[in-house]
One Martini backbone bead per residue (centre of mass of N, CA, C, O) as a GRO file, in nm:
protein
  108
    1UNK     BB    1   1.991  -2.006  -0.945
    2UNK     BB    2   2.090  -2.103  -1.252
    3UNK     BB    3   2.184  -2.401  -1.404
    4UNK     BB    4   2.478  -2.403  -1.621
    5UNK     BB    5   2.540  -2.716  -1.549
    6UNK     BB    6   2.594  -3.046  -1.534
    7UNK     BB    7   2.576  -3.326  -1.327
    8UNK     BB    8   2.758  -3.486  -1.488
    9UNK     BB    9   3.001  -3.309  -1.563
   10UNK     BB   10   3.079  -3.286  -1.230
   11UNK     BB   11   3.117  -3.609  -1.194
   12UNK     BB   12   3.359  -3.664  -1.445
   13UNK     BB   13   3.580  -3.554  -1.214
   14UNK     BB   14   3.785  -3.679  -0.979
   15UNK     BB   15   3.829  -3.422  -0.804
   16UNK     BB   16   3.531  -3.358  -0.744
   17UNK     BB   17   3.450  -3.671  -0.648
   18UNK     BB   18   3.638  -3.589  -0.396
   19UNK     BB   19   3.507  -3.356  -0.279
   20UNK     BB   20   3.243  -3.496  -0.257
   21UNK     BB   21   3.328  -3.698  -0.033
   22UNK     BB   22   3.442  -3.462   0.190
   23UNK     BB   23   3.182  -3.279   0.235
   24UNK     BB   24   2.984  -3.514   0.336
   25UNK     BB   25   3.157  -3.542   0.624
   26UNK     BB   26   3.227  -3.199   0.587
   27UNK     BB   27   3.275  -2.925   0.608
   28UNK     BB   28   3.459  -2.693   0.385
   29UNK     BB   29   3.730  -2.531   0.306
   30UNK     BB   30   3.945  -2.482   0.068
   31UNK     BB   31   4.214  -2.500   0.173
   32UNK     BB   32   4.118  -2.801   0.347
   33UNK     BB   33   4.122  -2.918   0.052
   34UNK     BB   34   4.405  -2.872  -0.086
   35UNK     BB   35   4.543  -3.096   0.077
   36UNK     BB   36   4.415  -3.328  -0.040
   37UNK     BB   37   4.578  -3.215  -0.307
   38UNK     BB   38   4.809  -3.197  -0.592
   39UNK     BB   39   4.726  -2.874  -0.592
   40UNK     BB   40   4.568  -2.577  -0.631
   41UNK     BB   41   4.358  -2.373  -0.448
   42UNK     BB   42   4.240  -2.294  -0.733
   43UNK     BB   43   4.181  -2.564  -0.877
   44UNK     BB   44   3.990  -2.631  -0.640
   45UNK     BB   45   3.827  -2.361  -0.709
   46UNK     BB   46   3.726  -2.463  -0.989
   47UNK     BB   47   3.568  -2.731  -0.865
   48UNK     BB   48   3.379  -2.549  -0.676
   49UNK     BB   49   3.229  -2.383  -0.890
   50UNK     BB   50   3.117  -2.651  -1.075
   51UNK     BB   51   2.932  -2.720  -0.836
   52UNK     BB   52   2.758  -2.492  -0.746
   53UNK     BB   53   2.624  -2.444  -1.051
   54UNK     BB   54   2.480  -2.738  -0.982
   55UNK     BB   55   2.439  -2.764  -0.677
   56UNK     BB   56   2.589  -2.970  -0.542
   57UNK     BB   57   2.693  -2.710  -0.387
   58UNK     BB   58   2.704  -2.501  -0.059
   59UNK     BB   59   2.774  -2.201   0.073
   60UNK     BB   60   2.940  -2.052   0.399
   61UNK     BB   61   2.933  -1.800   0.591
   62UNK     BB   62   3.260  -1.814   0.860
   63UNK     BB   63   3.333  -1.475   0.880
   64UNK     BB   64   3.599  -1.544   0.648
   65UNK     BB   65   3.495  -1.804   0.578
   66UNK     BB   66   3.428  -2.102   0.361
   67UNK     BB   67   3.186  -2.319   0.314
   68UNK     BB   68   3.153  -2.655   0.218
   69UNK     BB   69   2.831  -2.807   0.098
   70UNK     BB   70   2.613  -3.077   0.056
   71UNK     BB   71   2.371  -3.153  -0.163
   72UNK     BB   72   2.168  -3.386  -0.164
   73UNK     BB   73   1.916  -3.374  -0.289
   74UNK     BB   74   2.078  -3.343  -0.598
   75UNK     BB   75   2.162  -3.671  -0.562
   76UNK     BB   76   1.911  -3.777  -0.678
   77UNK     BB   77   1.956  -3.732  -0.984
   78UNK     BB   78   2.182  -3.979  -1.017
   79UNK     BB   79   2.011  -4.187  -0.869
   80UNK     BB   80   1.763  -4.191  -1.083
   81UNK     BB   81   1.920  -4.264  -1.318
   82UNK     BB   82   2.062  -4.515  -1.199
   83UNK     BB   83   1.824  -4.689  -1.148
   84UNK     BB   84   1.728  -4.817  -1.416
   85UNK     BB   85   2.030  -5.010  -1.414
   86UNK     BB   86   1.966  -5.167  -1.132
   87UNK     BB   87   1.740  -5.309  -1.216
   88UNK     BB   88   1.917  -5.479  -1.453
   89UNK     BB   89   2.150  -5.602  -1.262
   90UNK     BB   90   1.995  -5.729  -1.077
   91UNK     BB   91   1.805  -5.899  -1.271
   92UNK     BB   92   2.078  -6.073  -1.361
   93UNK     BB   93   2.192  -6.127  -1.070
   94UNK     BB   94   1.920  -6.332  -1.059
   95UNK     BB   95   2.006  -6.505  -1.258
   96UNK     BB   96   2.251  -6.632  -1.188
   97UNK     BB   97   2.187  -6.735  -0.942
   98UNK     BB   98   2.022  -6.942  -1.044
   99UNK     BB   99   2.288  -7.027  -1.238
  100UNK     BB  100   2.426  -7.141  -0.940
  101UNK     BB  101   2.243  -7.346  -0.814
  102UNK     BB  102   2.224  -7.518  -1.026
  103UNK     BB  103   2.498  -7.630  -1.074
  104UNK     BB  104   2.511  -7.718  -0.771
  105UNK     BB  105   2.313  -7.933  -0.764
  106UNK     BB  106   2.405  -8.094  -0.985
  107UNK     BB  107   2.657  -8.205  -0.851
  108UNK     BB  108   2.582  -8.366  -0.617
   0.00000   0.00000   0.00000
């Protein structure tokens, strides 16, 4: 399956990012999802298309049912992106407490 969509673009709607919140948790059916959220069970079909587009969810039928989990995997991608950042801001807080430490020493 080619993905279609940025995984950028479906982690950026909250409806979505809930939605992985919960399927991480345990595979869900759709029904079982829009339980969650004041919206129709399609528009969280639609959201759950979305996602899996992205290959960020997984499809597995079972029965009549399908349920829907996270391919962690593919949120490494996520991770990646962000490290970059996490490195940056590290290094700031690392420097902060540097300049409160030393301020701390001044008063006393």
């Amino acid at each position: 399956m080619e993905t279609r969509r940025d995984i950028f673009q479906a982690i950026a709607d909250p409806t979505r990012r809930a939605i992985i919140a919960l399927i991480a948790l345990q595979a869900m059916t759709p029904n079982a999802l829009a339980e969650h959220f004041h919206t129709s069970r399609q528009a969280v079909s639609k959201h759950i298309k979305i996602l899996t587009e992205c290959e960020l969810v997984k499809q597995e039928q079972q029965g009549r049912e399908i349920y829907y989990s996270l391919q962690i995997k593919k949120m490494k991608e996520i991770d990646k992106w962000l490290d970059q950042f996490r490195k940056l801001w590290e290094t700031q807080f690392n420097q902060l407490d540097t300049v409160l430490a030393t301020l701390k020493k001044q008063k006393k």
